[in-house]
N, C-alpha and C positions, 0 to 999 in steps of 0.2 A: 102697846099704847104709848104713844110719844106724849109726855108732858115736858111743860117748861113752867116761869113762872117772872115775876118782873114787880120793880117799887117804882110806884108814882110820884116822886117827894115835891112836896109844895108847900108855900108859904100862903098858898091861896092869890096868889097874883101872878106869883111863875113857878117853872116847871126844872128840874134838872135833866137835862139831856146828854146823850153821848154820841161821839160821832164814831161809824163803823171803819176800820181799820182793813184791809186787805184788795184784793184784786177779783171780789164776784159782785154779784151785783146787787146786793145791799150795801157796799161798799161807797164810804164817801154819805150815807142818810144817817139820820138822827132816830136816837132809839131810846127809849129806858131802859137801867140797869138789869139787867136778867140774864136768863138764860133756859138751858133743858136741866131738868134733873137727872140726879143722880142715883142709881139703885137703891130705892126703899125711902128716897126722900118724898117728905110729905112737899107740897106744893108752895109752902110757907118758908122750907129750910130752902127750900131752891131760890128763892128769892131772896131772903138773908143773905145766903151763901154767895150766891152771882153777885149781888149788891155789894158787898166786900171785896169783893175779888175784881171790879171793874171800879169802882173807883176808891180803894186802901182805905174804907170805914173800918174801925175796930170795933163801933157798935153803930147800930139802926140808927139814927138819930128822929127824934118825933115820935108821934101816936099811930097808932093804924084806926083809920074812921071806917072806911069802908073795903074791899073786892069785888072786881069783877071778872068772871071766868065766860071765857070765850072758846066753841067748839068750832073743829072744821075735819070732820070726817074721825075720824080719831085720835085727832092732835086735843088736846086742852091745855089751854094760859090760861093762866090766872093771873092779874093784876092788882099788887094792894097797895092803896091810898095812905099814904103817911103826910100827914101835916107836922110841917117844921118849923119854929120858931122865925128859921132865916134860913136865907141861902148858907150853903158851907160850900169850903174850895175841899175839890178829890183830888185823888192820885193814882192817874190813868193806870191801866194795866196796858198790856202788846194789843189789847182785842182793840180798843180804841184812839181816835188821835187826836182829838177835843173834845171838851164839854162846856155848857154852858147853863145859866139860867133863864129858859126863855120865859118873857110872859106869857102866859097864857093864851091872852087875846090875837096871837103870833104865833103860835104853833104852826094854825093853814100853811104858812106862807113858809117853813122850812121844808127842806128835803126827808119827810120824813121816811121812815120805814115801810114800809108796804101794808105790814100788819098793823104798826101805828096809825098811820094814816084813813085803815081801813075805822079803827074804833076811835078815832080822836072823838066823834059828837058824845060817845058816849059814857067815856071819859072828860070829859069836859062838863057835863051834863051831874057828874058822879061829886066834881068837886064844887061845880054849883056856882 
């Protein structure tokens, strides 16, 4: 079973984004921080962990309000919701070659990720 897992961080107005690094073809879209896990990681440390590791947080910043877990055959993501104070600046890793804060109301309109894209209403819906 493939799991991965990803943070939503927002201020409740916008969203923190990253843009995909390489030459396939989510390459060049906008994604949240995450990733797959790792052997024996619960779905929470995979997200921690990816979130640190894509943009050089040394801790979480914010609350976790809510998650959302999305299935496709035997993959599951989990998505968790952190509400932050404020935007903060990261420190890209190799996986990515920008980030931003978008607003919310603007997500539609970015290149995003496929999976993103797939669950933006319901995500958007999560932070209300």
């Amino acid at each position: 079973m493939h799991k991965g897992a990803a943070i939503f961080f927002t201020d409740n107005k916008s969203v923190l984004l990253l843009k995909i690094a390489g030459d396939n073809s989510d390459s060049e879209t906008w994604c949240l921080p995450g990733g797959t896990a790792k052997e024996g990681e619960t779905p929470h440390e995979t997200a921690v962990r990816e979130a640190q590791e894509e943009t050089g947080l040394k801790k979480i910043p914010g609350s976790q309000f809510t998650s959302i877990t999305s299935q496709n055959g035997d993959k599951t993501f989990v998505v968790y919701f952190y509400k932050v104070d404020a935007p903060f600046d990261v420190s890209l890793s190799k996986e990515h070659t920008d980030w931003t804060w978008t607003p919310l109301k603007k997500m539609a309109s970015k290149s995003l990720h496929p999976k993103l894209e797939k669950h933006l209403d319901d995500y958007l819906d999560a932070v209300g």
